[in-house]
C-alpha positions as CSV (number, residue, x, y, z in Angstrom):
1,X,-66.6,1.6,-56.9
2,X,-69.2,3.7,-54.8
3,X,-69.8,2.8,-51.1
4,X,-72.5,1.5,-51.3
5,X,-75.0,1.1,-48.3
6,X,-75.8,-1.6,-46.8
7,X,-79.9,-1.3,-48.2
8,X,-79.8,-1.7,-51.7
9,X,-82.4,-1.7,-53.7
10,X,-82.5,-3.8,-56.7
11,X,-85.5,-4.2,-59.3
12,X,-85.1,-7.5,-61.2
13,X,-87.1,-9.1,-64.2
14,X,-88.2,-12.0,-64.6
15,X,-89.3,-13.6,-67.8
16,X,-90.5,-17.3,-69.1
17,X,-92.2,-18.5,-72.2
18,X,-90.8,-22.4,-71.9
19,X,-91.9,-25.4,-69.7
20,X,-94.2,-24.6,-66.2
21,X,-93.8,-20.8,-66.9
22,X,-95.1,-19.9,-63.6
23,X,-93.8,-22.8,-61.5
24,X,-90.1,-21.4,-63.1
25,X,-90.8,-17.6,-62.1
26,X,-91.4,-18.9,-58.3
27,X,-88.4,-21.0,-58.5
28,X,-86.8,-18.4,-59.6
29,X,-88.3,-15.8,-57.0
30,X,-87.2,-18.2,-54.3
31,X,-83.6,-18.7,-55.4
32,X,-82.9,-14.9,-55.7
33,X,-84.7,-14.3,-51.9
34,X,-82.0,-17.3,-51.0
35,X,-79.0,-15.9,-52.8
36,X,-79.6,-12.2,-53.4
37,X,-81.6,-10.9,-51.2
38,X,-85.3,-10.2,-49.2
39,X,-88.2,-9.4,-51.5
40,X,-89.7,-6.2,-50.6
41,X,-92.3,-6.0,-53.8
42,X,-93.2,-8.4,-56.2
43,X,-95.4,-7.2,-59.0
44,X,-98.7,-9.4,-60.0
45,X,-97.9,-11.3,-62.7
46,X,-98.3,-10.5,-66.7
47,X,-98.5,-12.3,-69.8
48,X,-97.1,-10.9,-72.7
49,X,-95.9,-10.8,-76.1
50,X,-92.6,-11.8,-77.4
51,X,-90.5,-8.7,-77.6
52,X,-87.6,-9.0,-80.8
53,X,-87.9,-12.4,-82.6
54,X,-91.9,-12.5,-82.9
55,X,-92.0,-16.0,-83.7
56,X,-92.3,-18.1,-80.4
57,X,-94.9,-18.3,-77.2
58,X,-96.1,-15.8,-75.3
59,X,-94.1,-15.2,-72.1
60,X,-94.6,-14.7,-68.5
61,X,-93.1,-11.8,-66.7
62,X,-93.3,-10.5,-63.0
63,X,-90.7,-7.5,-61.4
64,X,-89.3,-8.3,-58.2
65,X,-88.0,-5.3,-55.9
66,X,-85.2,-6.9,-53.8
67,X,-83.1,-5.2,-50.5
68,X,-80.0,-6.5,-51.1
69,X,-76.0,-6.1,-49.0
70,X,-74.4,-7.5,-52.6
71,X,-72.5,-5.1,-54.7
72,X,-74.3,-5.2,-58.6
73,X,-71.7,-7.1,-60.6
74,X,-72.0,-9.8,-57.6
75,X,-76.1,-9.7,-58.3
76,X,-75.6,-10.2,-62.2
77,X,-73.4,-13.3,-61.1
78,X,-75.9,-14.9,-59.1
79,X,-79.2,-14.1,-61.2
80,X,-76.6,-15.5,-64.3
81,X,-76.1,-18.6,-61.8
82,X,-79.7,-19.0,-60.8
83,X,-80.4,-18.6,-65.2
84,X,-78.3,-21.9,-65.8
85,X,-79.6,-23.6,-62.9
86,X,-83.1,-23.3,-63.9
87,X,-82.3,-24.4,-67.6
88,X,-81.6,-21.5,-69.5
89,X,-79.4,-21.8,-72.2
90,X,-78.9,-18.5,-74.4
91,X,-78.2,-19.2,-77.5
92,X,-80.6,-16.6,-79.6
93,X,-80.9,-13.1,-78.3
94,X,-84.7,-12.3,-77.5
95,X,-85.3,-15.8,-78.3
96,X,-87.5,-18.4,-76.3
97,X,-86.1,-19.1,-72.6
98,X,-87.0,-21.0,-69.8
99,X,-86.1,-17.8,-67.5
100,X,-84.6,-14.8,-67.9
101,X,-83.4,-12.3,-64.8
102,X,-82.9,-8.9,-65.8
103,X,-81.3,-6.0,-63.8
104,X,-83.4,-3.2,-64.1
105,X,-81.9,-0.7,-61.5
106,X,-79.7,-0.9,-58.8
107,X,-80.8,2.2,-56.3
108,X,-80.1,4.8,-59.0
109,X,-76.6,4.1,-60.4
110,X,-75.6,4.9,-63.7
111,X,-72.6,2.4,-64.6
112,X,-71.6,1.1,-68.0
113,X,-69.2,-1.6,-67.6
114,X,-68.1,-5.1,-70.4
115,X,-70.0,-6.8,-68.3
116,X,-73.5,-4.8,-67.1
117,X,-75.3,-1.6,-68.3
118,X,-77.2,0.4,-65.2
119,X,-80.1,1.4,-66.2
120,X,-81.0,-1.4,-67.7
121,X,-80.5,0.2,-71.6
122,X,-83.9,-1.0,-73.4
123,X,-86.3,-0.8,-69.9
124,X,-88.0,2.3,-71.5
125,X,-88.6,0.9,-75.2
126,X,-90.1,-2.2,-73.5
127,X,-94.3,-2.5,-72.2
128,X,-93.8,-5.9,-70.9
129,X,-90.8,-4.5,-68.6
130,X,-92.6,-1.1,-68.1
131,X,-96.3,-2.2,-66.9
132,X,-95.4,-4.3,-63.8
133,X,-92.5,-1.9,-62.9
134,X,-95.6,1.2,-62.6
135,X,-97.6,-1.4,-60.6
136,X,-94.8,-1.3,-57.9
137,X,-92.7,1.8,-58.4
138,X,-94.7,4.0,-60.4
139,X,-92.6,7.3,-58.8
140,X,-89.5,6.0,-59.1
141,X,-87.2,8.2,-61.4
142,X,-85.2,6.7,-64.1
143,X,-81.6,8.0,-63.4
144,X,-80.3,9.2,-67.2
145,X,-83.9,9.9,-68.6
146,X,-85.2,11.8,-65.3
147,X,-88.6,10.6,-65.7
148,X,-90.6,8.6,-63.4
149,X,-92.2,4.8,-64.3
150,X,-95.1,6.1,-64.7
151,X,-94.4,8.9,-67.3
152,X,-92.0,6.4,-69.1
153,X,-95.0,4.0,-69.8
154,X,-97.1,7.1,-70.9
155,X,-94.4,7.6,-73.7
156,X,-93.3,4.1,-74.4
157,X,-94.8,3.4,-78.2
158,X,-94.0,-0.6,-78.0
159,X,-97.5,-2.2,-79.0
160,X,-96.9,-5.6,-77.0
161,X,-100.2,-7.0,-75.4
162,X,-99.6,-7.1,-71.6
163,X,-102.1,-8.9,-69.3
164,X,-102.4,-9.1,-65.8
165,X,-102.7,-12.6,-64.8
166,X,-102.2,-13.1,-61.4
């Protein structure tokens, strides 16, 4: 493993289409400032359409830019943790959830381990994922495709709907 500093940065997505969508993504936001780590940007809040299985509510999404000590696999632990306390329960892939953390980038390590892929490995093919993430860090350059947010969104052909709420 890489020494890593003690000033991570770590961009996190967060994602709700069941129950008080918005009461769940501050919940959420709180839990990972308790457990993870100090919020340094929070995008404004988007709604947006279902990405995968079409068939079920829109969601809510928001990216979260966190300064964290914690080493990535202990991150995906806790954001797993704060998922089941909050109610998730996965049982369809890109199905309805009450949340959903994902790990977008951690600094800019590459890694590719059973248990998490860095880069995140769909972040580019995604709008809902890649509007909010230009809002905040529309320089910041994707390790493996060497391209910044900004250019990725410019090239990403998903036709989701993506609405600033909030």
């Amino acid at each position: 493993m890489h020494n890593l500093s003690a000033n991570q940065n770590v961009f996190l997505l967060l994602g709700s289409n069941l129950g008080e969508r918005l009461q769940i993504l501050q919940s959420a936001a709180g839990l990972i400032e308790e457990r993870v780590g100090a919020i340094r940007t929070a995008s404004s809040i988007y709604e947006t359409a279902p990405w995968g299985v079409l068939d079920q509510p829109v969601f809510l999404n928001q990216i979260l830019e966190v300064q964290t000590e914690l080493m990535p696999e202990e991150v995906l632990r806790i954001i797993l943790e704060i998922e089941h306390e909050l109610g998730r329960i996965r049982y369809e892939r890109w199905g309805a959830r009450v949340i959903d953390i994902d790990m977008l980038y951690f600094n800019d390590l590459v890694l590719d381990s059973a248990r998490l892929t860095l880069p995140h490995p769909r972040l580019h093919e995604r709008r809902f994922t890649l509007v909010p993430l230009t809002e905040i860090a529309p320089d910041f350059l994707h390790p493996l495709l060497q391209k910044t947010s900004r250019e990725l969104l410019d090239n990403c052909t998903d036709p989701g709907a993506v609405i600033k709420i909030s």
